[in-house]
N, C-alpha and C positions, 0 to 999 in steps of 0.2 A: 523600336529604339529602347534599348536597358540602359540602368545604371549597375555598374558594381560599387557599394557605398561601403565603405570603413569609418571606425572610433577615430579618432584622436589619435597619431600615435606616442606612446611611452616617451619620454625624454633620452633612455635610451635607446630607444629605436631611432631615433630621428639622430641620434649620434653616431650610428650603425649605417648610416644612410649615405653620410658624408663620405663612405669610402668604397659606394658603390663602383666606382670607376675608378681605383685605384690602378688597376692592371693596363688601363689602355689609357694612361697622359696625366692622372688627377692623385699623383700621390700625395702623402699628408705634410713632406718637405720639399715641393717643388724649388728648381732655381730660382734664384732672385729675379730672373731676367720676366720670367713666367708670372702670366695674374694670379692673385691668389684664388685657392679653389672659393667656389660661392658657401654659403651657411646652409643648411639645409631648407630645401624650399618649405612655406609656409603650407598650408591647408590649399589645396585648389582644384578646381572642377576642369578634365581633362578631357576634350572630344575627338574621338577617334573616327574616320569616317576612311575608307577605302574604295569607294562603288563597288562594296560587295554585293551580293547577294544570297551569301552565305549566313546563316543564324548566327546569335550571339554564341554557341557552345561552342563552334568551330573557330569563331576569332578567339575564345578564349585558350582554348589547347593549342589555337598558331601560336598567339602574342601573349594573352593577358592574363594568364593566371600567375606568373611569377614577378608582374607586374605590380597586380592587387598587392602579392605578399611583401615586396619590396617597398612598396611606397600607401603603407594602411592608410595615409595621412590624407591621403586626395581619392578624389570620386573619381573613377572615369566611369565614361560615357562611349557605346558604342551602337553605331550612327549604320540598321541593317538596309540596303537599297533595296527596292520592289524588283523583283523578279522581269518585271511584266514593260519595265523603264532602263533608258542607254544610260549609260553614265552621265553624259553628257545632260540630257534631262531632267534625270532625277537629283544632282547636281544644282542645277539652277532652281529646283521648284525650294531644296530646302533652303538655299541663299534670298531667294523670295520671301520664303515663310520667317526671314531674320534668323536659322538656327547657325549657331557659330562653328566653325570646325578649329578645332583647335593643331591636331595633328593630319595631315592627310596622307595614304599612303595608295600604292598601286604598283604596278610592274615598268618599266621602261617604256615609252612610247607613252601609254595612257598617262601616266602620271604628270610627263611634262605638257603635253598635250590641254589636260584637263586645266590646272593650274593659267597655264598662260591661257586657254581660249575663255574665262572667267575672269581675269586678270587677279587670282592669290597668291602667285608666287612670292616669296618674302626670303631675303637673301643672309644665309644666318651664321656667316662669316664671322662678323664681329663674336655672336653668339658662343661659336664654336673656339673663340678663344679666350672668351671669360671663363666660360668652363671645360678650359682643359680636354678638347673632344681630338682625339689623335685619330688620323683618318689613314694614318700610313699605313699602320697594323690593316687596316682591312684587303679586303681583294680588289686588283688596284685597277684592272680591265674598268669597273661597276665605276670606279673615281673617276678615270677617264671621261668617260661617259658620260656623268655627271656634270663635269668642269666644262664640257663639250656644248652640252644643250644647256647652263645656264649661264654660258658667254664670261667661263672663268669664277663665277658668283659658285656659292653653296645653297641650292633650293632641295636639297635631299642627300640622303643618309642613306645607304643602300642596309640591308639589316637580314635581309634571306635571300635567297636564289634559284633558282631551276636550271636542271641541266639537262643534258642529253649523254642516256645511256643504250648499251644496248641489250634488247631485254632476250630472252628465248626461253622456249616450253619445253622442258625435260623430255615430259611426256612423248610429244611428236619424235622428240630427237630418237629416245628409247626404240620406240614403235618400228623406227625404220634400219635400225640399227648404225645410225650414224655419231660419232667423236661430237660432245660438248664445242661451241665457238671458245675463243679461247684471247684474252689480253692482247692487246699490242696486232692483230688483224689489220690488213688493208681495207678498202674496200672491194679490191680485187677478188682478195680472200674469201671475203663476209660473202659476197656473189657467188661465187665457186661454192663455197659451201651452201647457199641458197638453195643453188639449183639441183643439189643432192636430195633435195628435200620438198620440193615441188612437182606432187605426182596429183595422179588422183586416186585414189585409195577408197575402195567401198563404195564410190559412189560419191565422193567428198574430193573435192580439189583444194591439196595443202598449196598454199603461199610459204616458199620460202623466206623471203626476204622483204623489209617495206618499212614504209618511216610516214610519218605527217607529211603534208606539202607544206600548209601553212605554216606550221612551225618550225617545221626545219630550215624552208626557205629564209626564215626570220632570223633565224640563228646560225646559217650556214659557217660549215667548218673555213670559208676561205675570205671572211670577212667582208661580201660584194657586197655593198649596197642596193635596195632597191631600186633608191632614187636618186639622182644625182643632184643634189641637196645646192648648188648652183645653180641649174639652169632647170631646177624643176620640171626633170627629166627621168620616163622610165630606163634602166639599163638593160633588161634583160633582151634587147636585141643588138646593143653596142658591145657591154663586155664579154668575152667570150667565156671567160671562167664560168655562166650559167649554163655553158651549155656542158662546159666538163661536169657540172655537180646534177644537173639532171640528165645526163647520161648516164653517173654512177649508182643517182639516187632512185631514179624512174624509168629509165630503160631498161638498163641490164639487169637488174634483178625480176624484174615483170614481164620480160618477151617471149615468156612460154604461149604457145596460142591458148591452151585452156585459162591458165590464167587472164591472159587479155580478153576471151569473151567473158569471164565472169566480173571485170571491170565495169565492158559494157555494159551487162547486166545490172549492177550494182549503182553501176554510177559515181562508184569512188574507187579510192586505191584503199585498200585493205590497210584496217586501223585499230581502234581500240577493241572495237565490237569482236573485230578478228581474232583478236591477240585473246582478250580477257573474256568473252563469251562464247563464242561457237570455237573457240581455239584451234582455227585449223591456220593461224598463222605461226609460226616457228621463231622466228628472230622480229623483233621488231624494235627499230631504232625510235625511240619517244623520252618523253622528259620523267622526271622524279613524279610528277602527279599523278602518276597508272597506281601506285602504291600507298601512295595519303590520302588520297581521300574519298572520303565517306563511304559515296556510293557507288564505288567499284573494287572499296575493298572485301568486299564478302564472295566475290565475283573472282578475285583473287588467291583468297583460300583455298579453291576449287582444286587449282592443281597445280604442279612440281616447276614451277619456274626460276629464273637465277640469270644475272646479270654480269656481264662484262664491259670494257671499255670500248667506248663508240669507235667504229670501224675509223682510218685515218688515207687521207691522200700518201703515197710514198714521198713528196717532194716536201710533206709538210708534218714528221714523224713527232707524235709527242705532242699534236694539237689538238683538242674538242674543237666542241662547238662552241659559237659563244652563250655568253650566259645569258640570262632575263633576271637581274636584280631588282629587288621589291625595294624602294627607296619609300622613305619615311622623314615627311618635311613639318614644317612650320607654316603656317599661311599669313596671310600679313591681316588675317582676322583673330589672331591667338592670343587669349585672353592673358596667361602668365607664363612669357616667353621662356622666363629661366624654370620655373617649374617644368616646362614642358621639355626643355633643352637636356636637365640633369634626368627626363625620363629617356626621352632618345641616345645620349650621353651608355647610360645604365644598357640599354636594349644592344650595344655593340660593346657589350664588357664579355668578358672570360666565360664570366656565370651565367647570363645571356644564353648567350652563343652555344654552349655547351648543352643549353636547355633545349635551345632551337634545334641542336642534332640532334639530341635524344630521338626527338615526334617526328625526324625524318626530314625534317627540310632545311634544306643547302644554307652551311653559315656563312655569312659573308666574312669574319674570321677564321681563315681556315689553319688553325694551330695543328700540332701532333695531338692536343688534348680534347680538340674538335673534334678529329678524325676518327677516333679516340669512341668517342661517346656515339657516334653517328648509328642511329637507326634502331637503340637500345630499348625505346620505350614505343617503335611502330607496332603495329600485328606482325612482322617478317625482320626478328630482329637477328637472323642466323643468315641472312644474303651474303652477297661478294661486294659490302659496297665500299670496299676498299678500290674497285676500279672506278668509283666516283672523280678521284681525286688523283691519279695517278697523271693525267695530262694538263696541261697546263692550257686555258681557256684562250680561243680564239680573241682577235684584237673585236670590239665590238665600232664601226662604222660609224661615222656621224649618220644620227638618225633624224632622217629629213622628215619634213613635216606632212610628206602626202604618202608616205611608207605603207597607211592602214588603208589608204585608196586605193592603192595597188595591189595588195599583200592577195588579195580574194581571187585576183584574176591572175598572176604568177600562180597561186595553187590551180584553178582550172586549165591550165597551160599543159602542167604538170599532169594531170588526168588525162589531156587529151592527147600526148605525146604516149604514155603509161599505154593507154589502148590502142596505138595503130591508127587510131583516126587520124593525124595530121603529124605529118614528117618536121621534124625542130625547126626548119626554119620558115615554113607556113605558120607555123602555132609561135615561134618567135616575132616573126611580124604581124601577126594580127594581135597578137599581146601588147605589143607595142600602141599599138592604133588605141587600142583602147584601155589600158593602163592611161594613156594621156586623155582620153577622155573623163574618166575619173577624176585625173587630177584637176582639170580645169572645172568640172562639177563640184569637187572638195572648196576648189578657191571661193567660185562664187556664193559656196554655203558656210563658209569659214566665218568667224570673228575675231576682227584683228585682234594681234595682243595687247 
């Protein structure tokens, strides 16, 4: 646990402060109709907690170095979780030990998740309109979402984002003399082209083509949900769109036999280790995180890669995947709500935002001046990541409360279909059986909200 501590600040700084949020709803002659903006907040101790497990350096270069400089006036505090503890644990020990959290933040799923199973969620509606916080400017899928799982209330701030792109190694491509993947792709295509590129070579069998299970499942480009959030229900043996996206995702581009035995072998579907270490994977459909951080990016250095727009269904032209928005709330332990408000306020302004693309991660305002700035200050600031942004983000699902029960055994589904061992709808129906055993496991270990 660190502090970042500052002076006092200048009386003009703290005048300078007042027009942090100028750009998105806080200007300095709002309408009459509009509250007036707040005074600049006083001196206040601000705790940050994420169930990270990431060091204080890394939350500083995500979040909080332009935070420090904007607001000298207040201390924050940022709150690093033990490695070795679930969120959910480490969570309750320091709610135990009385430490306060003033801000909480996370990605979708955990974050609301977290909040209600502890009962901190605090609803900061009103908040959001003493100080002027315009929520339209942002990315509006991540509002949805929002509005969705806190039953119309504001319990979060969406403020970054991950996406899914599709990555590929020059290198291999070179090697074999095969044409760069190229914008705007089916998945038909991205396959075709896969299996251009899936030989075995020296003694070494390239993977063409391959993506997460879990992740992508989570994010899927046609917005299925896992769980049928009514009747607390797996879907992956009812709706049939899971068997189109693992036929796209996990059959066809995997059905070469050498590949399928090195499946077996391995026990997984070719991934990061693939892509960024032993590089005999070519294309590989993954999120913005292969390139931020830490320790994969020296790994990346290595060799000639380059990124295009994630491959698209033809019936659904112009759509990603959906996003995983990092939302950033209030908890109804937070010591000085409006200081804390005109900081989150500040974190979705122009100057923000623009900071946040710099270091590489997904603004959740995505202006021409975002787009703009995006990836300037990563290690790889010369990419294509202009196909970040060229499709417009899948609709994101109400997300049901037993999604992360499921989420593990849909990705071993996905393995086991990938290898030849079990034809889709054996591995759909025993998925089923036990995706609901999970969830009824989840229930009995759950805490009401």
């Amino acid at each position: 646990m660190k502090t970042k501590r500052f002076h006092m600040a200048s009386v003009v700084s703290l005048l300078l402060l007042a027009a942090c949020g100028k750009s998105d709803g806080g200007g300095a002659n709002p309408p009459s109709s509009e509250p007036s903006a707040p005074a600049p907040a006083a001196p206040a101790e601000i705790v940050f907690y994420g169930g990270s497990a990431q060091p204080q350096d890394f939350f500083d270069r995500q979040y909080g170095e332009l935070l420090y400089k904007k607001f000298p006036q207040h201390t924050f505090k940022y709150i690093q979780m033990p490695a070795s503890m679930s969120i959910q644990e480490a969570t309750t020990k320091l709610l135990t030990e009385g430490q306060r959290i003033d801000i909480f933040y996370n990605n979708i799923g955990i974050f609301e998740n977290t909040l209600f199973s502890l009962g901190l969620q605090y609803d900061m509606t009103d908040l959001m309109k003493k100080h002027n916080v315009d929520l339209s400017r942002l990315e509006q899928e991540s509002i949805k979402a929002m509005k969705q799982f806190s039953a119309g209330k504001t319990y979060g701030i969406p403020v970054s984002d991950m996406k899914f792109i599709l990555f590929y190694n020059k290198d291999i491509f070179d090697k074999f003399g095969v044409a760069y993947p190229k914008d705007g792709m089916t998945w038909d295509e991205a396959i075709a082209l896969g299996k251009k590129l899936t030989r075995i070579e020296d003694g070494k069998q390239y993977v063409g083509l391959s993506t997460s299970p879990s992740q992508f499942i989570a994010q899927n480009q046609l917005s299925v949900p896992m769980v049928d959030n009514a009747k607390d229900m797996p879907t992956i043996n009812t709706n049939p769109a899971w068997r189109r996206l693992f036929d796209a995702l996990f059959v066809q581009p995997l059905q070469d036999t050498g590949v399928r035995n090195k499946l077996l072998e391995l026990k997984s579907i070719p991934g990061n280790d693939a892509f960024v270490t032993k590089q005999d994977l070519a294309m590989y459909a993954y999120n913005i995180a292969i390139y931020i951080s830490p320790s994969l990016i020296p790994a990346m250095q290595k060799f000639n890669w380059d990124m295009v727009t994630i491959p698209v269904f033809p019936d659904a032209p112009g759509v990603g995947t959906q996003t995983t928005p990092f939302y950033f709330g209030l908890t109804n332990m937070t010591k000085d709500k409006d200081a804390a408000t005109e900081v989150l306020k500040f974190m979705i302004s122009d100057e923000y935002q623009s900071w946040v693309a710099r270091r590489g991660f997904i603004p959740t305002l995505t202006t021409d001046e975002t787009k703009k700035e995006y990836g300037k200050e990563t290690a790889f600031p010369d990419k294509h990541y202009e196909a970040l942004f060229k499709y417009k983000n899948a609709a994101i699902p109400p997300f049901a409360d037993y999604t992360f029960a499921v989420n593990s055994v849909y990705a071993g589904t996905a393995l086991s279909v990938a290898n030849g061992t079990q034809d889709m709808n054996t591995a759909f129906r025993e998925a089923e059986e036990l995706a609901l055993k999970r969830i009824e496991e989840a229930k009995r270990n759950r805490t009401t909200k």
